[in-house]
DOSEDO-574176 format. One record per residue (C-alpha): residue number from 0; residue in three letters; x, y, z. Coordinates in steps of 0.05 Angstrom, whole numbers, plus 5000, padded with zeros to 4 digits. Layout:
<atom num="NUM" residuo="ALA" xx="X" yy="Y" zz="Z"/>
...
END
This chain:
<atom num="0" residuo="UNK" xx="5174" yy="5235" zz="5468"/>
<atom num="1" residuo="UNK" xx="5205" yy="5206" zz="5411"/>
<atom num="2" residuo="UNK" xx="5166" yy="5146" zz="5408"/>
<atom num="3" residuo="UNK" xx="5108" yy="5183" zz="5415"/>
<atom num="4" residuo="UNK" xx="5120" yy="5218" zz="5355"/>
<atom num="5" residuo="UNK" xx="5143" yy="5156" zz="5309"/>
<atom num="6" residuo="UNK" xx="5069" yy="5127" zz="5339"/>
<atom num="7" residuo="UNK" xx="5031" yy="5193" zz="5309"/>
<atom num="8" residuo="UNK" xx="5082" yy="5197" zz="5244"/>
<atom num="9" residuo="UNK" xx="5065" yy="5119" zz="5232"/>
<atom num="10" residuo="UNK" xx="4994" yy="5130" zz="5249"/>
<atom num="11" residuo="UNK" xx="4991" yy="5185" zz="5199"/>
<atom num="12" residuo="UNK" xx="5026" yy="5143" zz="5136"/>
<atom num="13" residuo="UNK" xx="4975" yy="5080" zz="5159"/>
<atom num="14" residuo="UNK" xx="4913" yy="5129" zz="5153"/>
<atom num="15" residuo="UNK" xx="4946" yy="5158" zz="5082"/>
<atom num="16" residuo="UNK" xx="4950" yy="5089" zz="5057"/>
<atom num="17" residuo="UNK" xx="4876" yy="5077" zz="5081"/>
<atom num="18" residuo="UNK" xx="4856" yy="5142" zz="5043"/>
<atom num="19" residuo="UNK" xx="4904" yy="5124" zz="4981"/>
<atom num="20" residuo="UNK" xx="4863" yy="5052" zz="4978"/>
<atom num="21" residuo="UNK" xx="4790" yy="5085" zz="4979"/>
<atom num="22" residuo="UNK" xx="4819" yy="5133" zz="4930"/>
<atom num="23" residuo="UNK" xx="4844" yy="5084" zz="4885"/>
<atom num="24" residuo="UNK" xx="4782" yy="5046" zz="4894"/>
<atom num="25" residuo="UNK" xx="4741" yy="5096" zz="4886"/>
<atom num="26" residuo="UNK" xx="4775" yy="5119" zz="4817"/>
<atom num="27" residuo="UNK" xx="4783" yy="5047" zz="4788"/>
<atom num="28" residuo="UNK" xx="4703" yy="5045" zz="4787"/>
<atom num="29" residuo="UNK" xx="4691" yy="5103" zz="4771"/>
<atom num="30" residuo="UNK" xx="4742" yy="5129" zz="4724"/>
<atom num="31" residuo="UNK" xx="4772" yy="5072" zz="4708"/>
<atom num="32" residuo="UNK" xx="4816" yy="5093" zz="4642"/>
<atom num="33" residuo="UNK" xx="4841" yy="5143" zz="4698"/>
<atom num="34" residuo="UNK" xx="4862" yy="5085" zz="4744"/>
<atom num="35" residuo="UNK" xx="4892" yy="5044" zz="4683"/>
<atom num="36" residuo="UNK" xx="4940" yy="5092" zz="4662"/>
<atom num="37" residuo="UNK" xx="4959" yy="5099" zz="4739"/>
<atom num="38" residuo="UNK" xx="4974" yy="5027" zz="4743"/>
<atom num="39" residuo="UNK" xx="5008" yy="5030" zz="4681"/>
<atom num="40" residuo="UNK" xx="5056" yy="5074" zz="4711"/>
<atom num="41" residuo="UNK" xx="5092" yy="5033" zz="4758"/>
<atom num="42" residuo="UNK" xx="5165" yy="5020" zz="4750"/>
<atom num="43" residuo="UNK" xx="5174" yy="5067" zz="4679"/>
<atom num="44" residuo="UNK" xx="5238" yy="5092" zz="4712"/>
<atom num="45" residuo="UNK" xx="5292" yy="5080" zz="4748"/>
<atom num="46" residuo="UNK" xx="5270" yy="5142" zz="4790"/>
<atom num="47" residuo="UNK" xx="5199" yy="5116" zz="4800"/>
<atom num="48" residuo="UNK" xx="5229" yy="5054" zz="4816"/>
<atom num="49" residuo="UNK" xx="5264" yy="5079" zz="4872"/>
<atom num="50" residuo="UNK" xx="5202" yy="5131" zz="4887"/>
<atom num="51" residuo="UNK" xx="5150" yy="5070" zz="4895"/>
<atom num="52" residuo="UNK" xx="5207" yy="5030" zz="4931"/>
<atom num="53" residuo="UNK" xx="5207" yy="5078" zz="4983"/>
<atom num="54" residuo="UNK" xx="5136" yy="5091" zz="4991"/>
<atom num="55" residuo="UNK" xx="5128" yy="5024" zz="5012"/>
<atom num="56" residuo="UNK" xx="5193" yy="5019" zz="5057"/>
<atom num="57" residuo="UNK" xx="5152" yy="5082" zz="5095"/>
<atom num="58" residuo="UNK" xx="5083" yy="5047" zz="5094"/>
<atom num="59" residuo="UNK" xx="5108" yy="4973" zz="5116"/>
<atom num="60" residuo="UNK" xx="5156" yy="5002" zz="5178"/>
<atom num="61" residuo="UNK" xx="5096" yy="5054" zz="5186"/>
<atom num="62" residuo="UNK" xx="5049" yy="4981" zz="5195"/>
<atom num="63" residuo="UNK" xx="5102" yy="4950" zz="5232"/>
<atom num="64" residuo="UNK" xx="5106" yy="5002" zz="5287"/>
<atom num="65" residuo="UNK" xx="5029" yy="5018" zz="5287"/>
<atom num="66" residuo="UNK" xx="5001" yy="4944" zz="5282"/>
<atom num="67" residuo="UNK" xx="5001" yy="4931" zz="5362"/>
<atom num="68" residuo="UNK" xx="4953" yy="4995" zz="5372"/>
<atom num="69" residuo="UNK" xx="4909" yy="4972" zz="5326"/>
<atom num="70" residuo="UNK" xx="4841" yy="4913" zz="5311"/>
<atom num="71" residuo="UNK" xx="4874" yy="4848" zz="5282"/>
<atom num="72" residuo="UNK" xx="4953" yy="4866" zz="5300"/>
<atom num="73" residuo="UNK" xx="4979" yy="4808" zz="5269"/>
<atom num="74" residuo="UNK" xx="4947" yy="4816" zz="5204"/>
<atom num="75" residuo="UNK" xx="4985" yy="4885" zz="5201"/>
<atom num="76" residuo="UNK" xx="5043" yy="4860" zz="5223"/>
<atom num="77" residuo="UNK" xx="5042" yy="4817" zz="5176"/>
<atom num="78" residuo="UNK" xx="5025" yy="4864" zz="5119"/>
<atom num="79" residuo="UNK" xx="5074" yy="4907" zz="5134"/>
<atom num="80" residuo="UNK" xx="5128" yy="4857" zz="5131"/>
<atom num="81" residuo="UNK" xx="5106" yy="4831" zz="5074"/>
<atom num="82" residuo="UNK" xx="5115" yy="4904" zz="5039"/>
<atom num="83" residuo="UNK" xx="5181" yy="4910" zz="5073"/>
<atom num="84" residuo="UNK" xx="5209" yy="4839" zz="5038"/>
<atom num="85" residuo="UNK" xx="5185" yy="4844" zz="4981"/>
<atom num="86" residuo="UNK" xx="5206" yy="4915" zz="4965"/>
<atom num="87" residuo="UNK" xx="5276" yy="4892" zz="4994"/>
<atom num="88" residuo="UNK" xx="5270" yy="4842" zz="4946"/>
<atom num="89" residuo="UNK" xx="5263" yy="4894" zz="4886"/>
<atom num="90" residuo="UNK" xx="5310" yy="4935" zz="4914"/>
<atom num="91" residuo="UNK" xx="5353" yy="4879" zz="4898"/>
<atom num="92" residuo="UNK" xx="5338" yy="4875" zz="4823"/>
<atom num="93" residuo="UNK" xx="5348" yy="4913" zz="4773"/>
<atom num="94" residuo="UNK" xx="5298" yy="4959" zz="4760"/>
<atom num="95" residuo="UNK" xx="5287" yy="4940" zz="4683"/>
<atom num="96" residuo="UNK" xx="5259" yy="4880" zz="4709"/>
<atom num="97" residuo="UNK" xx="5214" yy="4910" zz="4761"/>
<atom num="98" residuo="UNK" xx="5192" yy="4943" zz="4691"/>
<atom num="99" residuo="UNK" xx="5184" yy="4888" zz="4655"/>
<atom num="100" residuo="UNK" xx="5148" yy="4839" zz="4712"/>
<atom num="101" residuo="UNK" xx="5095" yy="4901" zz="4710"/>
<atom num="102" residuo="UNK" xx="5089" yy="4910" zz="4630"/>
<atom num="103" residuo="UNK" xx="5077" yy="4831" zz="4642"/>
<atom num="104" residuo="UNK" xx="5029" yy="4832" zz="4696"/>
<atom num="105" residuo="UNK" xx="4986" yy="4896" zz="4693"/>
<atom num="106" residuo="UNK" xx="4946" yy="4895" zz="4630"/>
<atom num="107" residuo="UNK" xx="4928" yy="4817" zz="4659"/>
<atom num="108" residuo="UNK" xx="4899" yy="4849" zz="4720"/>
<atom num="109" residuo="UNK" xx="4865" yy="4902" zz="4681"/>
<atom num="110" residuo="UNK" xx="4806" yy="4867" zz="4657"/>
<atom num="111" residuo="UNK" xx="4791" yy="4853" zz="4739"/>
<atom num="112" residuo="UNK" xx="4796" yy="4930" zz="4757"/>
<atom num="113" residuo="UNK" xx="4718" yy="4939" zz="4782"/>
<atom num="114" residuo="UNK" xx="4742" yy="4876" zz="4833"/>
<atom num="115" residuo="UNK" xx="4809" yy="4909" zz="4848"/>
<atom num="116" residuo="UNK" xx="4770" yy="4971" zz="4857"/>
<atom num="117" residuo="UNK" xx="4725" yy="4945" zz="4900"/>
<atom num="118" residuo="UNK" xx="4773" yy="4906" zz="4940"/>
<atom num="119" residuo="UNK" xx="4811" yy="4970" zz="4952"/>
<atom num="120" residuo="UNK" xx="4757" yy="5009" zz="4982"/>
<atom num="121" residuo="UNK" xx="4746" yy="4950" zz="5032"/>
<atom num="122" residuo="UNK" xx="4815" yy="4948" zz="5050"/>
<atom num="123" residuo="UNK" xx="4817" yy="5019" zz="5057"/>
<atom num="124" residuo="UNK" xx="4759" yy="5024" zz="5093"/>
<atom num="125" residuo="UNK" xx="4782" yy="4964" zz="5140"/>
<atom num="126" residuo="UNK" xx="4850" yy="5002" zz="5151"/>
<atom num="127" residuo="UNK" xx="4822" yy="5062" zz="5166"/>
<atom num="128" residuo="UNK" xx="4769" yy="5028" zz="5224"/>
<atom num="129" residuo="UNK" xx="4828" yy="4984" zz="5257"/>
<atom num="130" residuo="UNK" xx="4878" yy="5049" zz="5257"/>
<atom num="131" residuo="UNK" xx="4827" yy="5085" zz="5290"/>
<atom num="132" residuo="UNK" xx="4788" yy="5039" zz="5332"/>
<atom num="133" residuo="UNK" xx="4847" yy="5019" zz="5369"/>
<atom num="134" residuo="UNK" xx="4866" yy="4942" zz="5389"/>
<atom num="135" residuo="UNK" xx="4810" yy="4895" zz="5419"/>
<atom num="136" residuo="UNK" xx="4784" yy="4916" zz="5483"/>
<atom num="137" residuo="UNK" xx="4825" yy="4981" zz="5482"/>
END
């Protein structure tokens, strides 16, 4: 019984993060002064630090468990871990500098936004079809 409800509760965070990537998308086209100042965001605090840490603890462990019951497992898989090291990683630093890679990096990517939108509403619409379709053959 437990496991069956870690398999819904990861199911659910995988299908947020599917709806949180069209969203995104769907906003960086669209409104994208909107998605700047959201991206500008990241790592301001020590408390959103910790906040956006977190969040992606949830949504890799959430991919970890969930990747075997969905299309392309090891892709997940290996998403998820992915999330899972490198937020260990940042958990690691100091969050000033978590601050300061993002003041670096994020008005670089900026100028790309209509591809990063874009590319976020295929990856959220890819997420959402392999969490619900189920793994190959199933």
């Amino acid at each position: 019984m437990l496991q069956s409800q870690l398999l819904h509760a990861a199911l659910g965070l995988v299908l947020l993060l599917a709806v949180y990537f069209l969203a995104f998308g769907a906003i960086a086209l669209a409104a994208p002064a909107q998605a700047q100042g959201f991206l500008q965001g990241f790592a301001q605090s020590a408390r959103a630090h910790r906040l956006e840490l977190a969040i992606r603890i949830l949504v890799g462990a959430a991919l970890l468990i969930r990747a075997p019951l969905m299309l392309w497992p090891s892709a997940f898989s290996l998403f998820g871990a992915l999330l899972l090291l490198t937020s260990s990683c940042l958990l690691l630093l100091p969050w000033r500098w978590h601050q300061r890679f993002a003041r670096h990096t994020v008005p670089r990517a900026l100028p790309y936004l209509p591809w990063i939108g874009m590319c976020s509403l295929v990856l959220g619409a890819i997420l959402l079809y392999a969490a619900l379709r189920g793994p190959a053959g199933g």
